[in-house]
C-alpha positions, 0 to 999 in steps of 0.5 A: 201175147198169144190168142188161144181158142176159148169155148163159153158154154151158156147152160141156161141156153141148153136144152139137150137137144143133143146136137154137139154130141152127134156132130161130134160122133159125126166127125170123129166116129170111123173116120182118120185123120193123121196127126190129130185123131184115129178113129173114135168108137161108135160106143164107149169113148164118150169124149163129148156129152151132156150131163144132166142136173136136175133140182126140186122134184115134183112140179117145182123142179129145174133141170139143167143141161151141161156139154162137156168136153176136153177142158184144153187146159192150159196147166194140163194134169194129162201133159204132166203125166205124158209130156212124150204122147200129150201136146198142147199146140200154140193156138192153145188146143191140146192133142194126143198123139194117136200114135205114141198114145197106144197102150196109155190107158193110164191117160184116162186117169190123168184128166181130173175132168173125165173127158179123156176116153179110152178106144178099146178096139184100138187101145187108145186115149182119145180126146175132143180135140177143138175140131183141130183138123177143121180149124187148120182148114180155115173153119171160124169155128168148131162144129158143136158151135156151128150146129147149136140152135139156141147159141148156147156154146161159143168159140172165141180166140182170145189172149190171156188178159182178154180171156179174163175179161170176158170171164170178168164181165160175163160171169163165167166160171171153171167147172172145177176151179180147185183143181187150178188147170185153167181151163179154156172151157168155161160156163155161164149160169152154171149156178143152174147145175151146181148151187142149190136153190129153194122152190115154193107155190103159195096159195090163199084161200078166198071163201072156201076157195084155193087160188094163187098168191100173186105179188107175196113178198118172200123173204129168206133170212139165215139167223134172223138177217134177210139175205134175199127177197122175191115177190111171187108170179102170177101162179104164187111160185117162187125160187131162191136160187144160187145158194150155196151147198150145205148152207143154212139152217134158214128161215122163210117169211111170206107176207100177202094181203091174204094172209102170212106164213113161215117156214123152217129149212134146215141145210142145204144137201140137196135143193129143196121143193117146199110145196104149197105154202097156204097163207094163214 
């Protein structure tokens, strides 16, 4: 079975520090390379950044930070629109022609991911392309790998069945798993940018004085059946993570040898930063 290059993206390793993104303007922007690349502009075409996500507001809140790139998806939607000018190599990395691609700005509606630029100066669809050029050189590795600080993102050259292993055994998910590409890049946590969770500080009060709840015991109920339990930090702070968008409507009890409180929450639009909850 033939390995394919994969690429794991941790978005809780993420801190933007941006440096996938100026390594790659770094190697493609003004310079050549025949067969795999012309020229990315210095604007514009953006074919590798970071998104940023963020969830709660106020002092609870949680952001999080997203590469994204060209999925070289194996079902590619781009190759179906232009099997002529968009390749998919036997190591699994998708090229488009530089040549044949002139003109195609319809490309850049065919990846469902947005990850395909267009060069206006050289009228041009452009892609991330794995570092092809590189890799053909003997290189382990692409250079947004290579220069990640926090290893946050990692390559692997795997077969179908390792690649689903992995997926298996790490968590990992597609960023859109509807659109049924099989995409070779995949996250992990990406609850962290995608689900929507539940903040809250609760605070006791001792003779007049307010101090932080450690050790409550929180529970989050939907219909009167518990679905999850935490028991606060040292600063009274909670969070419910991962839940689904539009979940709800639930319920919150805290329980503390202070006192106890409970609270309505409606669904989940949008994640929700309840605040400071005062034990009663």
């Amino acid at each position: 079975m033939s390995e394919h290059w994969r690429l794991i993206i941790d978005v809780a390793l993420c801190e933007n520090c941006g440096n996938c993104q100026l390594a790659a303007k770094d190697e493609y922007v003004g310079n050549d390379f025949p067969g795999y690349s012309a020229p990315h502009p210095l604007r514009g075409a953006e074919t590798f950044r970071i998104e940023r996500f963020v969830r709660g507001e106020g002092s609870q809140i949680d952001v999080a930070y997203v590469p994204r790139m060209c999925n070289h998806c194996a079902d590619a939607p781009c190759i179906k629109a232009a099997p002529d000018v968009i390749r998919r190599r036997e190591d699994g990395i998708v090229l488009i022609d530089p040549k044949r691609a002139h003109g195609r700005s319809d490309l850049v509606a065919a990846c469902p991911y947005g990850a395909i630029g267009w060069n206006a100066e050289l009228q041009l669809p452009q892609n991330w392309i794995f570092d092809a050029h590189l890799i053909d050189l003997g290189w382990k590795q692409p250079r947004c790998e290579q220069v990640c600080p926090t290893g946050a993102i990692a390559s692997a050259k795997l077969d179908d069945e390792g690649f689903a292993r992995v997926k298996r055994e790490q968590g990992l998910e597609d960023w859109s798993p509807g659109l049924n590409t099989r995409p070779n890049v995949v996250y992990k946590n990406l609850h962290r940018a995608k689900s929507r969770a539940i903040f809250g500080s609760i605070v006791k009060e001792d003779q007049g004085v307010q101090d932080c709840a450690a050790g409550a015991r929180v529970r989050l109920l939907r219909d009167g059946a518990a679905l999850r339990e935490q028991v606060s930090d040292d600063f009274g702070d909670f969070k419910f993570d991962g839940l689904e968008p539009g979940g709800g409507p639930y319920q919150m009890t805290v329980e503390h040898e202070s006192g106890r409180a409970k609270v309505e929450i409606g669904e989940l639009a949008a994640s929700v930063a309840l605040g400071i909850i005062q034990l009663r």
